[in-house]
Steps between C-alpha positions, in 0.01 A plus 500: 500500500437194717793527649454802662102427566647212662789685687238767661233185612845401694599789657134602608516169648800608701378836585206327645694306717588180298902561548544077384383676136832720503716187432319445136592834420847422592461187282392644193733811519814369642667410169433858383650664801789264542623574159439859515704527825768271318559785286597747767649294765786263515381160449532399872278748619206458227291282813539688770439882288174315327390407885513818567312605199235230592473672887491841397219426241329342798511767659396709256226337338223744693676757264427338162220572282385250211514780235863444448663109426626357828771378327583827424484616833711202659725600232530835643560342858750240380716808331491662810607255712751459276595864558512468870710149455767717336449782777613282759795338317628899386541568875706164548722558186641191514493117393588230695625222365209250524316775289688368173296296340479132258570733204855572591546170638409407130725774343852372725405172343472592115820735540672185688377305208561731213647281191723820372615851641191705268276327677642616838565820387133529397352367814712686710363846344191405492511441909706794549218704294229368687699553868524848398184556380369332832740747739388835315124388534565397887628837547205670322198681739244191471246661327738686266596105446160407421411702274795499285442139469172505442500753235844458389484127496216353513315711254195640748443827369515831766145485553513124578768493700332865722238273586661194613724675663240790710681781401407746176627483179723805498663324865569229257678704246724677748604168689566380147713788426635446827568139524671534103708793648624322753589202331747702271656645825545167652630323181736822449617489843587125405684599205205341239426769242231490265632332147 
């Protein structure tokens, strides 16, 4: 409970004109945002999405009332920004290369290193399962994407994942039901079937 006592004496202090106070908040939530960003965005993208997050709760912080956790409520933002991160990359569809990132750097070396042919075989699937599971979610709606992860994934239940997201929970059902439709469409249209 002190935490969030001491949250509110720091964001009165900001709404009263103290904006130097803004960077403790930032201090003792960064951690916290970062890695819930870090599970919606590609890794080299987690600083500049939970910046964002950071500004728009800035912004925002007229809006918030003490009878909820902050934490909570950054949560909400950080999700959302999240959301609008993959928004903006669903109108690029593409990746350039200097997108690809240490991991696969890491994966060419194992595979180069790989004492006997299992041991390629197996990493190679395993890449080629998670490229393809990274392509149907890129060409998902991004809040379809969202909350099929979140729910489907992560484990936040419907109501959960309505809030952090700003939509209801029956908008989170039928993006669900969206989002799983359209992966089997995608993964038939690559010639993957179900097992």
């Amino acid at each position: 409970m002190t935490s969030v006592l001491d949250d509110w004496i720091i964001i009165s202090a900001v709404l009263e004109g103290d904006t130097a106070a803004y960077a403790q908040i930032i201090d003792r939530h960064t951690q916290h945002v970062s890695t819930l960003v870090g599970k919606h965005v590609p890794f080299q993208h987690v600083a500049e999405v939970s910046h964002e997050t950071f500004v728009r709760a800035y912004r925002s912080l007229g809006s918030y009332t003490p009878e909820k956790p902050f934490k909570r409520w950054l949560s909400a933002i950080a999700i959302r920004s999240s959301t609008d991160f993959w928004r903006a990359h669903y109108r690029k569809k593409e990746t350039p290369l200097s997108e690809f990132t240490d991991d696969s750097a890491q994966w060419l070396d194992a595979v180069c290193l790989a004492d006997s042919e299992n041991e390629f075989d197996r990493l190679s699937k395993a890449q080629e399962a998670k490229e393809v599971l990274e392509m149907v979610l890129g060409s998902l709606r991004p809040l379809d994407r969202m909350a099929l992860v979140m729910t489907q994934l992560e484990g936040y239940s419907g109501k959960e994942t309505a809030e952090l997201l700003g939509i209801s929970s029956a908008s989170v059902k039928v993006r669900v039901f969206r989002a799983k439709h359209g992966l089997k469409t995608l993964l038939k249209k690559h010639g993957i079937e179900r097992a």
